[in-house]
C-alpha positions in Angstrom: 90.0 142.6 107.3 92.8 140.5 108.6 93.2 139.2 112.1 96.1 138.1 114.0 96.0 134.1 114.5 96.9 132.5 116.9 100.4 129.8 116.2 99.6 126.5 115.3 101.7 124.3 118.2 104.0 121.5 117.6 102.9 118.6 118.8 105.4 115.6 120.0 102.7 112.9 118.7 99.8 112.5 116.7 98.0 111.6 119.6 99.3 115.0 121.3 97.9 116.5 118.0 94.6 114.8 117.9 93.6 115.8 121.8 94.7 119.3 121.0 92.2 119.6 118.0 89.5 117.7 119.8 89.1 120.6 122.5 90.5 123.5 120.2 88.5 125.5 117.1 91.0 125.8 114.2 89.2 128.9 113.2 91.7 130.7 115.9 95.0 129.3 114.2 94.1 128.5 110.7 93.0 131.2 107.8 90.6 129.0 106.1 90.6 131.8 103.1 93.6 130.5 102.2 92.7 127.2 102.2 93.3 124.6 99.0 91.7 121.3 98.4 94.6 118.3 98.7 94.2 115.5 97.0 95.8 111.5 97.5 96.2 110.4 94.2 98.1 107.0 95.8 95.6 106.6 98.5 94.1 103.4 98.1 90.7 102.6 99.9 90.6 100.5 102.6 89.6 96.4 102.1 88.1 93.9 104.3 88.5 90.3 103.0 84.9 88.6 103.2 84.7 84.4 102.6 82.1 84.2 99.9 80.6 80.8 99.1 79.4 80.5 96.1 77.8 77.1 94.2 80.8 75.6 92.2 79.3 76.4 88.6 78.8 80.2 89.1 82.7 80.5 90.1 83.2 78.2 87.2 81.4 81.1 85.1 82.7 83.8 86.6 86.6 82.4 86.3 85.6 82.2 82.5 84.4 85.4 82.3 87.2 86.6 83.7 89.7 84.5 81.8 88.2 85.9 78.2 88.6 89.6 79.8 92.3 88.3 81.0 91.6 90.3 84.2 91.7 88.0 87.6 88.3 86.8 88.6 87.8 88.3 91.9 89.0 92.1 90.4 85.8 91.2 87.9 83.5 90.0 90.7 84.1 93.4 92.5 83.6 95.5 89.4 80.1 93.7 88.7 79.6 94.4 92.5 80.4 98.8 91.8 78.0 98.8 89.0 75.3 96.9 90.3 75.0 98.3 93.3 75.4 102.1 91.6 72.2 101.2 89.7 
């Protein structure tokens, strides 16, 4: 069974677009059968810089570490970080 749907408006701003889909349902204007799953392969997440102090002989360490993976030291410091805290 198909339905007629309702246009999809153009909208002057994103703004204009975000108030219309705050009070509308898209189930009106949009055939979600249709549907396909996008994907952002150059989205990169968002970062927050944080000021870390940390006792002079662990950075020490952790530069070495680094330096023998030839990675930079804070890229290392946040891949420890993923895997510990998915553990």
């Amino acid at each position: 069974m198909t339905t007629k749907r309702k246009a999809v408006p153009q909208f002057k701003s994103e703004t204009a677009e975000r108030k219309f889909w705050e009070a509308h349902d898209s189930a009106e204007l949009v055939d979600w059968t249709k549907a396909q799953r996008a994907t952002f392969p150059n989205l990169k997440p968002t970062t927050q810089s944080i000021s870390l102090r940390l006792p002079a002989h662990l950075l020490e360490r952790i530069k070495a570490a680094a330096n023998s993976r030839d990675v930079p030291y804070q890229s290392l410091i946040k891949v420890w970080l993923e895997e510990k805290v998915k553990s």
